[in-house]
MARVOVEX-380032 format. One line per field, with one value per atom (N, C-alpha, C): x negated, y negated, z negated; residue number from 1; atom name; residue in three letters. Coordinates in steps of 0.1 Angstrom, whole numbers, plus 5000, padded with zeros to 4 digits. Layout:
REM MARVOVEX-380032
c1 (X  ...)
c2 (Y  ...)
c3 (Z  ...)
resi (NUM  ...)
name (CA  ...)
resn (ALA  ...)
***
This chain:
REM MARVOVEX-380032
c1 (5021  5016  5023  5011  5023  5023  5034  5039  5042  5036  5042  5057  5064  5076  5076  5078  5078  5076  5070  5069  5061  5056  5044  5052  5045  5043  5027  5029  5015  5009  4997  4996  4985  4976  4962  4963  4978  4974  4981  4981  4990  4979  4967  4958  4950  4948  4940  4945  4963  4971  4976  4973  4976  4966  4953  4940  4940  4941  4942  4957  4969  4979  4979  4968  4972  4956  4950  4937  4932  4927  4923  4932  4936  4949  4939  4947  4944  4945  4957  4963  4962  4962  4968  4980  4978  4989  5001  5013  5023  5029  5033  5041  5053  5057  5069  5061  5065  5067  5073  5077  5087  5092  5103  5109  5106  5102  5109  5104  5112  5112  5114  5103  5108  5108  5116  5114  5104  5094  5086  5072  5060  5053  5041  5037  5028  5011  5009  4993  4986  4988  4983  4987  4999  5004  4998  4989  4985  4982  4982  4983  4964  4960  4947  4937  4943  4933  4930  4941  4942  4935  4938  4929  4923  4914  4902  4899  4883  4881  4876  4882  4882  4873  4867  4857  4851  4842  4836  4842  4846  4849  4845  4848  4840  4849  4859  4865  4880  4890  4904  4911  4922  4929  4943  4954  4968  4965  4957  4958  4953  4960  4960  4944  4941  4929  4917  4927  4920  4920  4918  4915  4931  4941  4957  4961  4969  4980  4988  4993  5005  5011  5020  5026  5022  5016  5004  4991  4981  4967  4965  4951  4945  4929  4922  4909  4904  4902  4893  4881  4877  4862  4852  4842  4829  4832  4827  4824  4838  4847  4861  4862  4869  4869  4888  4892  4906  4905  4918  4925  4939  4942  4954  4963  4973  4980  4986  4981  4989  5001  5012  5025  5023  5015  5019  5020  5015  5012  5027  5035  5044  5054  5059  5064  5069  5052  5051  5054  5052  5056  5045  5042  5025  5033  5045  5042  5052  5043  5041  5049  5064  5071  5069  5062  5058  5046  5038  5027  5040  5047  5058  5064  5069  5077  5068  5057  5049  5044  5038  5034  5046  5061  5072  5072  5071  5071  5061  5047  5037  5040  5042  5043  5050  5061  5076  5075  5082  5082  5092  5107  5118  5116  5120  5123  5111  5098  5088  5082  5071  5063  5050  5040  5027  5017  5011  5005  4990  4989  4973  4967  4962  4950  4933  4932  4917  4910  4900  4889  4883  4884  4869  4858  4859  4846  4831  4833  4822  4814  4826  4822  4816  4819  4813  4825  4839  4852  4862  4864  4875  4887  4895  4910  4913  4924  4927  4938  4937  4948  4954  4967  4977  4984  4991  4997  5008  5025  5034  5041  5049  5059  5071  5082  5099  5105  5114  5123  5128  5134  5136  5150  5157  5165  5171  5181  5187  5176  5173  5167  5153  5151  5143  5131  5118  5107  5107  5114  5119  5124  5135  5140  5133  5127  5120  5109  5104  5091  5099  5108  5116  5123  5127  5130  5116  5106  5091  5084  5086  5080  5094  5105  5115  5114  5109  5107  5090  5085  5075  5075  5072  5070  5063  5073  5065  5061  5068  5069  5071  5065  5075  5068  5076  5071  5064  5073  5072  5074  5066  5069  5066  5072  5076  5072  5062  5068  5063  5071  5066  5054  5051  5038  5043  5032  5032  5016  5015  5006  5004  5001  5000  5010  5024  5035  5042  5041  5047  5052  5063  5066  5069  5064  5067  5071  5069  5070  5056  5053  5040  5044  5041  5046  5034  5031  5018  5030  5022  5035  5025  5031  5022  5026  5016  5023  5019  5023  5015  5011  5001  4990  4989  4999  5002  4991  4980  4971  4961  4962  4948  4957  4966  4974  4972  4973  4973  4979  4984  4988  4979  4979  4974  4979  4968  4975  4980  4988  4987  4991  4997  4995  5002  5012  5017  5027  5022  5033  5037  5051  5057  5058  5064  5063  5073  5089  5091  5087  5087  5088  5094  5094  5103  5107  5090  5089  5100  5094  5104  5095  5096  5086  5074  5067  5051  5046  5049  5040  5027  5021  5006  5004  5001  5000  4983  4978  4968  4967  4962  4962  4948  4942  4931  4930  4922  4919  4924  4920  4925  4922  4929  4930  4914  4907  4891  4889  4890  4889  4897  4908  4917  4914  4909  4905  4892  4884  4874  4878  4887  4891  4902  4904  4915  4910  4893  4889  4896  4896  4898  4912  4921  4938  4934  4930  4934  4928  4917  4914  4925  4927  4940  4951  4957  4968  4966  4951  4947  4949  4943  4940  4956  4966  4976  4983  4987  4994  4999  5009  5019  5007  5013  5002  5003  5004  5002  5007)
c2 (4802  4813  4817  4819  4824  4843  4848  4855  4858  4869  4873  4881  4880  4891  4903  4924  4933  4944  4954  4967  4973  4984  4981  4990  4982  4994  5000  5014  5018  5019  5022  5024  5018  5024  5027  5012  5015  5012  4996  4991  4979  4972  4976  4973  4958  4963  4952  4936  4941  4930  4922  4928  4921  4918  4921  4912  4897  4894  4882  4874  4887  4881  4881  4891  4891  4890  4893  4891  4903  4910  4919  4932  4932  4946  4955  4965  4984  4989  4996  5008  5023  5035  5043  5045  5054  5055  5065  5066  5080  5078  5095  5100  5108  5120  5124  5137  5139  5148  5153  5162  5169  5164  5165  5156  5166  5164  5174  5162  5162  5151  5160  5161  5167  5157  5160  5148  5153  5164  5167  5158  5164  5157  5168  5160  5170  5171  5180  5186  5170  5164  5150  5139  5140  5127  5130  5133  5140  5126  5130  5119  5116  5104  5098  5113  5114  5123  5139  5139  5153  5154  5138  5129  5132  5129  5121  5108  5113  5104  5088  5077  5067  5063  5045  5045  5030  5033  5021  5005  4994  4981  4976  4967  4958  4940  4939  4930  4933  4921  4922  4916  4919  4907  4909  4897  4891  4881  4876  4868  4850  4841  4834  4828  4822  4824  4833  4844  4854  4856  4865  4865  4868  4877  4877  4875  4862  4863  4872  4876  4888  4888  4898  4897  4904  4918  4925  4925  4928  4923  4943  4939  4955  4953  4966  4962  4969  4959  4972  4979  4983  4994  4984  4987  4979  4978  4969  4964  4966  4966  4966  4951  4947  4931  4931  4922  4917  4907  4903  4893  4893  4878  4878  4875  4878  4880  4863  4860  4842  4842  4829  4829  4828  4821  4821  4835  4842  4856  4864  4862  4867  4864  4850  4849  4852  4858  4863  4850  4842  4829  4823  4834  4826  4820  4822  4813  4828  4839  4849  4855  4860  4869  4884  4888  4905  4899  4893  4896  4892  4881  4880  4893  4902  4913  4923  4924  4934  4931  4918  4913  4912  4907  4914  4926  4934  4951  4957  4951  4951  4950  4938  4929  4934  4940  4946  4957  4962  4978  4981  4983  4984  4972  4973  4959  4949  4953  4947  4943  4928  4924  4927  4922  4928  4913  4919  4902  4902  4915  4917  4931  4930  4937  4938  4954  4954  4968  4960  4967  4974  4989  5000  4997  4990  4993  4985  4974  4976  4983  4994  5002  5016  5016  5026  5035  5034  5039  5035  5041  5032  5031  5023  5022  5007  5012  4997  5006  4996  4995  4983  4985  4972  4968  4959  4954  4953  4955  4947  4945  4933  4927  4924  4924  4918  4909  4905  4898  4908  4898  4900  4910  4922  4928  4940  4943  4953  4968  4971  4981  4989  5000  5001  5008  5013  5017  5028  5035  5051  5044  5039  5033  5030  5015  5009  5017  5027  5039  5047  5051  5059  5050  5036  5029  5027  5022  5022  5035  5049  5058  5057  5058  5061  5053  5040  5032  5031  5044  5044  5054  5052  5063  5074  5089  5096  5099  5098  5102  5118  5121  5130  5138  5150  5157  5146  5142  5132  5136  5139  5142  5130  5132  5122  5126  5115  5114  5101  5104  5088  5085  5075  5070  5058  5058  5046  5038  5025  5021  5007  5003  4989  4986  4991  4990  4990  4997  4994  5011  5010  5022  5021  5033  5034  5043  5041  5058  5061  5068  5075  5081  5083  5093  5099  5110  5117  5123  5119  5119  5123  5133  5132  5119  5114  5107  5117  5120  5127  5114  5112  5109  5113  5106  5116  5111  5100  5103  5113  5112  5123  5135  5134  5148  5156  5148  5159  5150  5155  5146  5141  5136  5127  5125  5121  5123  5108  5102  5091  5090  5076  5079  5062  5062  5048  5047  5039  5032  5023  5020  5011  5007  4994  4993  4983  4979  4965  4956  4940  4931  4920  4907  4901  4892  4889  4887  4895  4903  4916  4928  4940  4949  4948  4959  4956  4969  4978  4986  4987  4993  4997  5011  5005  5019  5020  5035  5039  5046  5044  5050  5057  5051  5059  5063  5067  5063  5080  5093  5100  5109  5120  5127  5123  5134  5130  5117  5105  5091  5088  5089  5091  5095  5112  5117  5106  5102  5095  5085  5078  5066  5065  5076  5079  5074  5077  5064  5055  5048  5032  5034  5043  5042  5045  5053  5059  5045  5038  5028  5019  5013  5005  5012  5022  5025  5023  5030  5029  5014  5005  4991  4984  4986  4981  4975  4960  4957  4943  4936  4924  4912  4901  4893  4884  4877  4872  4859)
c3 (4906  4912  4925  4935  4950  4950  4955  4952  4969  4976  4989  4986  4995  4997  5003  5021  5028  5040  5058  5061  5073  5075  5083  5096  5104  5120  5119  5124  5125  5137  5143  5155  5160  5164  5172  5183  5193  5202  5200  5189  5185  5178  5171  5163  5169  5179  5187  5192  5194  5196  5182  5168  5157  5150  5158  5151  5148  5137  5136  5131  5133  5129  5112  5103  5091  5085  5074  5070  5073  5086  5082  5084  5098  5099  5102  5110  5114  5109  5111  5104  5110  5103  5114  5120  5130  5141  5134  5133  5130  5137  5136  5145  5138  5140  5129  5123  5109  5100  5098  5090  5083  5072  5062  5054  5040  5032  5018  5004  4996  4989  4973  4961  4952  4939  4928  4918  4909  4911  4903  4905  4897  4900  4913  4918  4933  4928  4932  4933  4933  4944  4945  4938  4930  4920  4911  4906  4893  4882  4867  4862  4859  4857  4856  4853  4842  4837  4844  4852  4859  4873  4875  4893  4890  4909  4906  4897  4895  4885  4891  4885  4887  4892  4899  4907  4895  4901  4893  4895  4886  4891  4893  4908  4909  4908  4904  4898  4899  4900  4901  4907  4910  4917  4907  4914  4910  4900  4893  4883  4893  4883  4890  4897  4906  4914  4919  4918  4928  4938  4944  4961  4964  4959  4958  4942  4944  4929  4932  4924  4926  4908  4911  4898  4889  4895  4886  4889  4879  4879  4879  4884  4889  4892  4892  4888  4904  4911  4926  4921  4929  4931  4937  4932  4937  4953  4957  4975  4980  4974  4984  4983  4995  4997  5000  4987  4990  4995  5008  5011  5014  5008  5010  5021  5022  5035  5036  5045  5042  5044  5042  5045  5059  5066  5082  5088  5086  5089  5083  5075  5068  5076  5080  5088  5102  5108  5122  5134  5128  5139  5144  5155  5169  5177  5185  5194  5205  5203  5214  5206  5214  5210  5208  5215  5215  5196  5204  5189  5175  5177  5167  5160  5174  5168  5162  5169  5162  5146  5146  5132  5122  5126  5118  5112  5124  5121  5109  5113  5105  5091  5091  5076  5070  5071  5063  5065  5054  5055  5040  5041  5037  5027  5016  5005  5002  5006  5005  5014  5014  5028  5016  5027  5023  5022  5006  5005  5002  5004  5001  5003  5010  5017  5011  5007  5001  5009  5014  5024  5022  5020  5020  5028  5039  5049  5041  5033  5029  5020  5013  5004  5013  5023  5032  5039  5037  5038  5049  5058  5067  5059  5055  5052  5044  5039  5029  5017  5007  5000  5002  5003  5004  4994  4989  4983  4983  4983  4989  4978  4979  4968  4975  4965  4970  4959  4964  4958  4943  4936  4924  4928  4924  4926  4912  4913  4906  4911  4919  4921  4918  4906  4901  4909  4905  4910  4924  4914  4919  4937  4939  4947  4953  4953  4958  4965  4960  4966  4978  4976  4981  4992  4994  5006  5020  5008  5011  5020  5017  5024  5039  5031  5047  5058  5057  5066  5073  5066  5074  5082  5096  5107  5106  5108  5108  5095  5084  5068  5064  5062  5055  5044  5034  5027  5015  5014  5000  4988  4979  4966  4952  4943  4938  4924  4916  4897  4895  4881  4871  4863  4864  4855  4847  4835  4827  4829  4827  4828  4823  4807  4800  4801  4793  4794  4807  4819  4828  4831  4834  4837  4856  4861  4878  4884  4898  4903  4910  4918  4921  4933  4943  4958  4965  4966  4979  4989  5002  5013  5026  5036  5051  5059  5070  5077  5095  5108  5115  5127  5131  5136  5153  5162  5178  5188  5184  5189  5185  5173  5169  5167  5169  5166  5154  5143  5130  5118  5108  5096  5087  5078  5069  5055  5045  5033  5032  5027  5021  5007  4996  4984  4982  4973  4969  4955  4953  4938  4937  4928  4924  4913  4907  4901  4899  4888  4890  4880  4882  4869  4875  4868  4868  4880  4885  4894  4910  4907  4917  4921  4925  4927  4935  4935  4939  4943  4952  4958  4961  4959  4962  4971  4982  4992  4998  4996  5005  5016  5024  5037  5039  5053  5052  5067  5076  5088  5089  5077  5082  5068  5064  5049  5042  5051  5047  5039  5047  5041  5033  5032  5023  5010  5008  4992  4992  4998  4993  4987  4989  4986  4975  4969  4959  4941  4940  4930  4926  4940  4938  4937  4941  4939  4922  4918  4905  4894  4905  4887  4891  4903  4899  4893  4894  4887  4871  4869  4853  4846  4853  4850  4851  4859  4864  4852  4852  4840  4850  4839  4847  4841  4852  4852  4844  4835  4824  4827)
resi (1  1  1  2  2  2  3  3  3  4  4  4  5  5  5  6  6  6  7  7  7  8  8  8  9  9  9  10  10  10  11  11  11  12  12  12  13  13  13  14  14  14  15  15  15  16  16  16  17  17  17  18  18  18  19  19  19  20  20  20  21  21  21  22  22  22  23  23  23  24  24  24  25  25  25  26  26  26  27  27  27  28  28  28  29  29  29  30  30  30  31  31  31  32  32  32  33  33  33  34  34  34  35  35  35  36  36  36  37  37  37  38  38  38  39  39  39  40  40  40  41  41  41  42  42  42  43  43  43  44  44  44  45  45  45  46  46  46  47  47  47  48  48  48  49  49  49  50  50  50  51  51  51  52  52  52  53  53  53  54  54  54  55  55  55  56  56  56  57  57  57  58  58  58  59  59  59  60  60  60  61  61  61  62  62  62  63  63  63  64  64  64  65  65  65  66  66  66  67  67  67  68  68  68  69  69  69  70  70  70  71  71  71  72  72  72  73  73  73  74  74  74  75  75  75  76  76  76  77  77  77  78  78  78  79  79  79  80  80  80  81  81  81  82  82  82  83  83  83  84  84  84  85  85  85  86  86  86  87  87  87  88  88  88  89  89  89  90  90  90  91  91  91  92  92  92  93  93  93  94  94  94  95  95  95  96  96  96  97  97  97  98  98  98  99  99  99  100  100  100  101  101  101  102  102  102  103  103  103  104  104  104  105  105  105  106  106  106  107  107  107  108  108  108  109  109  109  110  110  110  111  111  111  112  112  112  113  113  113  114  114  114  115  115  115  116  116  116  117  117  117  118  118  118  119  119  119  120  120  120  121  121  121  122  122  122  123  123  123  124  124  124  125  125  125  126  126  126  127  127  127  128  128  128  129  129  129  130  130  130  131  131  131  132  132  132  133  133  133  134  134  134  135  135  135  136  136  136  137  137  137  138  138  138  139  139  139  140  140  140  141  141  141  142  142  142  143  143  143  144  144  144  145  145  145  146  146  146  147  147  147  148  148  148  149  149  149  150  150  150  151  151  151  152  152  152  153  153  153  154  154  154  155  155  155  156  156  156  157  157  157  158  158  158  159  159  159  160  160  160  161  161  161  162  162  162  163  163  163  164  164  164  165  165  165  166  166  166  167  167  167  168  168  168  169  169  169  170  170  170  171  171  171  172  172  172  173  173  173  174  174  174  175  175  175  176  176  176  177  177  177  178  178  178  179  179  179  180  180  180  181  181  181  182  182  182  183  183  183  184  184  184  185  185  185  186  186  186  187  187  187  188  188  188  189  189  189  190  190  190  191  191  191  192  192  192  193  193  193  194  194  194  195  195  195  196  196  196  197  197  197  198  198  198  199  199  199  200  200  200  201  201  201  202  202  202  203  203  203  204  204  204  205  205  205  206  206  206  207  207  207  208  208  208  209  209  209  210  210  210  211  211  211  212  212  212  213  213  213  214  214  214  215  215  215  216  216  216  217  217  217  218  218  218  219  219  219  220  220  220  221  221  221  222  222  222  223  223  223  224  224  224  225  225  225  226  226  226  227  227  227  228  228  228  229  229  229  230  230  230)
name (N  CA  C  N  CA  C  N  CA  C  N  CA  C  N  CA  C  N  CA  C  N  CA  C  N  CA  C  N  CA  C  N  CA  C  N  CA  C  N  CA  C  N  CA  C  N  CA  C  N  CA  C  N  CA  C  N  CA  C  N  CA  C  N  CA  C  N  CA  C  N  CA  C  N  CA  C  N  CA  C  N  CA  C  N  CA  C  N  CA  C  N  CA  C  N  CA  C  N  CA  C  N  CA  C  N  CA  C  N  CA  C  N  CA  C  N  CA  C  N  CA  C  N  CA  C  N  CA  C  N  CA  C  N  CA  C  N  CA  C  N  CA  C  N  CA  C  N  CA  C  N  CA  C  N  CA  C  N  CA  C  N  CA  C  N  CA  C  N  CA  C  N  CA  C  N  CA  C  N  CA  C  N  CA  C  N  CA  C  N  CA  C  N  CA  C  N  CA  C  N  CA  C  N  CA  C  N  CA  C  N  CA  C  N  CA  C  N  CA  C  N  CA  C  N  CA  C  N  CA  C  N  CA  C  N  CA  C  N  CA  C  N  CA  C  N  CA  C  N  CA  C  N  CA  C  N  CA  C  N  CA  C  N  CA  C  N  CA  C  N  CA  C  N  CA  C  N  CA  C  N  CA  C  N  CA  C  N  CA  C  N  CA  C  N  CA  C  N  CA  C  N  CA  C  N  CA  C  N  CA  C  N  CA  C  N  CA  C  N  CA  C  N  CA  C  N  CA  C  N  CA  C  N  CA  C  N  CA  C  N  CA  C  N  CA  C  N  CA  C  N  CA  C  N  CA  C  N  CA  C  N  CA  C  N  CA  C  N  CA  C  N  CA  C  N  CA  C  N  CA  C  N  CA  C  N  CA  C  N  CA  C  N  CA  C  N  CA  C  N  CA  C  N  CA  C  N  CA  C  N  CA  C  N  CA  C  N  CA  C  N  CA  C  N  CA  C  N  CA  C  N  CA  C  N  CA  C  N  CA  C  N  CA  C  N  CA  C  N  CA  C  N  CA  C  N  CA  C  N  CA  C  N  CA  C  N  CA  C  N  CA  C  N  CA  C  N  CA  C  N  CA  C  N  CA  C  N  CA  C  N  CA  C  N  CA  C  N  CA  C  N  CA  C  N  CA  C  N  CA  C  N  CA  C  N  CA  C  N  CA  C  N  CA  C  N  CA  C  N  CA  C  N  CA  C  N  CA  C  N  CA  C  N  CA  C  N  CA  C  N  CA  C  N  CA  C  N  CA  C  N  CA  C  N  CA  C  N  CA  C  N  CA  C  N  CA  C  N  CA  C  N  CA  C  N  CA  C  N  CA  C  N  CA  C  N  CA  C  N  CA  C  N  CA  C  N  CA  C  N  CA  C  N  CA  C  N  CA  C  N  CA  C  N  CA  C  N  CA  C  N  CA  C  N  CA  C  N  CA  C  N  CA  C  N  CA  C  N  CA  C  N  CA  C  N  CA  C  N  CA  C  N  CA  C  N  CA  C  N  CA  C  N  CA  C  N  CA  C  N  CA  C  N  CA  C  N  CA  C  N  CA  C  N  CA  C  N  CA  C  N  CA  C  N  CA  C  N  CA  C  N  CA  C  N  CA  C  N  CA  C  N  CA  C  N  CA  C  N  CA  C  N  CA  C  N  CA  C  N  CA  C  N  CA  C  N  CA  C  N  CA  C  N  CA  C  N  CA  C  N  CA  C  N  CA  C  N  CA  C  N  CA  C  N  CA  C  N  CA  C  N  CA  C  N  CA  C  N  CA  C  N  CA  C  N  CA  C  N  CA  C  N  CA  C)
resn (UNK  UNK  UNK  UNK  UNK  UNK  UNK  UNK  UNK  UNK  UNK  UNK  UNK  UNK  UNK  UNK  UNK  UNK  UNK  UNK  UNK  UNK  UNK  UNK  UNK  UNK  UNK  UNK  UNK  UNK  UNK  UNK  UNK  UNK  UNK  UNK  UNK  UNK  UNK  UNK  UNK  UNK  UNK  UNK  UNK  UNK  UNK  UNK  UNK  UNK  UNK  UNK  UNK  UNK  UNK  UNK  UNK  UNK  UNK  UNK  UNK  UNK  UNK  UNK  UNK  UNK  UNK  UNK  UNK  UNK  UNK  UNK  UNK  UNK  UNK  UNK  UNK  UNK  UNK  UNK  UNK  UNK  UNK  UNK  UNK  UNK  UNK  UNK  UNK  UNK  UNK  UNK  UNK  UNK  UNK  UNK  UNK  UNK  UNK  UNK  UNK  UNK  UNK  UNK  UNK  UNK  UNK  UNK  UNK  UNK  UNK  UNK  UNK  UNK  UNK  UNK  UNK  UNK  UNK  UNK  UNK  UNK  UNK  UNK  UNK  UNK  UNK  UNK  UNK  UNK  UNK  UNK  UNK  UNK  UNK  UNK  UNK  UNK  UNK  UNK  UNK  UNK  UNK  UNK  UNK  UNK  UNK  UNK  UNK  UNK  UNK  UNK  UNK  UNK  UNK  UNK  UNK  UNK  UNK  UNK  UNK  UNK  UNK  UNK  UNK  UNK  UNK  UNK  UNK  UNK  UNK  UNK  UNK  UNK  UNK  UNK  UNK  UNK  UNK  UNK  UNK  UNK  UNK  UNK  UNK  UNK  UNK  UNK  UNK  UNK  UNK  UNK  UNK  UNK  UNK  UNK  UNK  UNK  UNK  UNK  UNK  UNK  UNK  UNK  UNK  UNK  UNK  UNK  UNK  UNK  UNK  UNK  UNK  UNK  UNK  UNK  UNK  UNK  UNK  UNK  UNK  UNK  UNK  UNK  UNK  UNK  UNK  UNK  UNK  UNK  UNK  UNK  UNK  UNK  UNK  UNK  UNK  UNK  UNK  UNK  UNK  UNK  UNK  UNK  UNK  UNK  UNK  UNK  UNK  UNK  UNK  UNK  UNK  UNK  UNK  UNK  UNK  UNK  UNK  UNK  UNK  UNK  UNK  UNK  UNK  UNK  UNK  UNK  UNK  UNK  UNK  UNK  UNK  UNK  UNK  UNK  UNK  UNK  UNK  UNK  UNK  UNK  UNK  UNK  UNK  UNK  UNK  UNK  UNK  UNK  UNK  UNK  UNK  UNK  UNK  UNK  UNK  UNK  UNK  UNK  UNK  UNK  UNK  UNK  UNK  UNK  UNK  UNK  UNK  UNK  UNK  UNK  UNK  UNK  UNK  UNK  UNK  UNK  UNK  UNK  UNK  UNK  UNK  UNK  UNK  UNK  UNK  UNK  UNK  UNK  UNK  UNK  UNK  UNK  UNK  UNK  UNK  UNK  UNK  UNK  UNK  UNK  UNK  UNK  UNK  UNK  UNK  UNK  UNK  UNK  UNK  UNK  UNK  UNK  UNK  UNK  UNK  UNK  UNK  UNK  UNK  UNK  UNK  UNK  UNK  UNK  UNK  UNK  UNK  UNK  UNK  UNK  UNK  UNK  UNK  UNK  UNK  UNK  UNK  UNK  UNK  UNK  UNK  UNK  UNK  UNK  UNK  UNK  UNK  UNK  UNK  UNK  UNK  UNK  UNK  UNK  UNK  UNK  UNK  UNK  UNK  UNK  UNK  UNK  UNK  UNK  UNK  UNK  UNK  UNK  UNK  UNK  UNK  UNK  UNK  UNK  UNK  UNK  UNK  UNK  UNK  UNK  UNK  UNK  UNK  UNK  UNK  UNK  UNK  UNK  UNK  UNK  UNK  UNK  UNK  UNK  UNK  UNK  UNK  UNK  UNK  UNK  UNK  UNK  UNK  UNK  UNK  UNK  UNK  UNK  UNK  UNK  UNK  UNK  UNK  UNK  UNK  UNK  UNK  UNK  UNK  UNK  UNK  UNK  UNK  UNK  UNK  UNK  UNK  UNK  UNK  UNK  UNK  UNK  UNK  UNK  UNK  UNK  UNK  UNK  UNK  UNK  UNK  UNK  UNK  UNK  UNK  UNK  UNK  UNK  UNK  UNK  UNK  UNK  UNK  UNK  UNK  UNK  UNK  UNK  UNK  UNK  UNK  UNK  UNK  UNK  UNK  UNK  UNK  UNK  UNK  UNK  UNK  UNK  UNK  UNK  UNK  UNK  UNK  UNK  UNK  UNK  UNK  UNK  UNK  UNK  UNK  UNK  UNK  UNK  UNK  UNK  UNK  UNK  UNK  UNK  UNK  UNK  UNK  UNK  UNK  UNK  UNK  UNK  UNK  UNK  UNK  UNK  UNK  UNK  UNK  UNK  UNK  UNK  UNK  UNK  UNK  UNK  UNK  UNK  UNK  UNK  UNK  UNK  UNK  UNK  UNK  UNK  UNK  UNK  UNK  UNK  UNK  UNK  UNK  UNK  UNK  UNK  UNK  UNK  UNK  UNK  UNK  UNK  UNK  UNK  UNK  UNK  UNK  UNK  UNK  UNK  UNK  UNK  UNK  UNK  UNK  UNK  UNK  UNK  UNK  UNK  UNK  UNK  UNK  UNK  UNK  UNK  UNK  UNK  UNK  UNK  UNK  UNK  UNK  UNK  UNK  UNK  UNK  UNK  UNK  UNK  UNK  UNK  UNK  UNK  UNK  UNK  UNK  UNK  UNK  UNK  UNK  UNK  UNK  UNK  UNK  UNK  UNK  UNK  UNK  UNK  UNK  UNK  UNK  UNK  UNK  UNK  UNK  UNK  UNK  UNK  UNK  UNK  UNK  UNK  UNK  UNK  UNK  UNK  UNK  UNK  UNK  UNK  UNK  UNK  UNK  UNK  UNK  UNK  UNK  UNK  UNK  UNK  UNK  UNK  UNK  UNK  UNK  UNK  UNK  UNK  UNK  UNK  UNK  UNK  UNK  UNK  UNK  UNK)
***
């Protein structure tokens, strides 16, 4: 089974120069927030049954011969299209140093790189859910979430609980990111998870809050479905 390894740069005006470095980039842009971090659980972590309600499936990925292996299996939402992030792209090695440094930036984002990418737009949604995995480590969920949000630009107001999910226990995060071209914050939404493999974040973004709650379905059936890959 291949298994990607970590962090992202965001940014409007960088989108167009990393077309093509990974399957499928564009992110939004951030800028700074404010910081507040609680270990409770938030208005937005809410647990399945308290969410929104799940979206319908339209298949899965991580198991072997899917569109991403990974180390956990998870069930998308109808018309979202996964792909996976290839090694060349992980790497960052074109040729072109600026596109190099950026697709570095991109790719990684604290203990994790990013190995799969699943597309709202054909479901009618701008955004993605991403994927990221690491190396096998002493460091549990909680951690790993919490390295994950700090190294993203322009983070803040991260609140924090735990979930279980087919034996897996995790953490959960709803966090702003602020947005200095469009000038306003954003919700975003991510979890962890470790196994033996090594951890596995799942982050949602979203072109902008709006797109975001629409797209929160598809976060809550993967969380529901989420289990290690067999």
């Amino acid at each position: 089974m291949r298994f990607g390894v970590g962090n992202g740069l965001r940014g409007l005006a960088v989108v167009a120069v990393l077309t093509g470095l990974t399957t499928g980039c564009g992110e939004e842009g951030k800028g700074s927030a404010g910081s507040e971090v609680s270990a409770g659980a938030s208005a937005a972590a809410k647990s399945p049954a308290a969410g929104p309600a799940a979206a319908a499936s339209g298949g899965s990925v991580g198991a072997d011969g899917s569109a991403c292996e990974l180390p956990v299996t998870f069930d998308t939402a109808k018309a979202w299209k996964a792909k996976a992030v290839a090694a060349a792209d992980q790497k960052g090695d074109t040729g072109n140093a600026l596109a190099d440094e950026l697709a570095d930036a991109l790719l990684h984002q604290g203990p994790v790189t990013m190995a799969c990418e699943i597309d709202a737009k054909p479901a009618g949604n701008i955004g993605y859910m991403r994927v990221w995995t690491g190396k096998p480590g002493g460091a549990d969920a909680r951690t790993v979430l919490e390295q994950f949000v700090a190294a993203e630009p322009g983070s803040g107001k991260a609140r924090y609980s735990a979930f279980k999910a087919s034996g897996l226990t995790g953490a959960e995060v709803d966090f702003l990111t602020y947005n200095k071209i469009m000038e306003e914050s954003k919700k975003e939404r991510a979890l962890a998870v470790t196994t033996p493999d090594g951890p596995v974040v799942l982050h949602l973004g979203g072109l902008d809050t709006g797109e975001h709650e629409a797209m929160l379905p598809a976060f809550e059936l993967a969380k529901r479905t989420l289990k290690k890959t067999a």
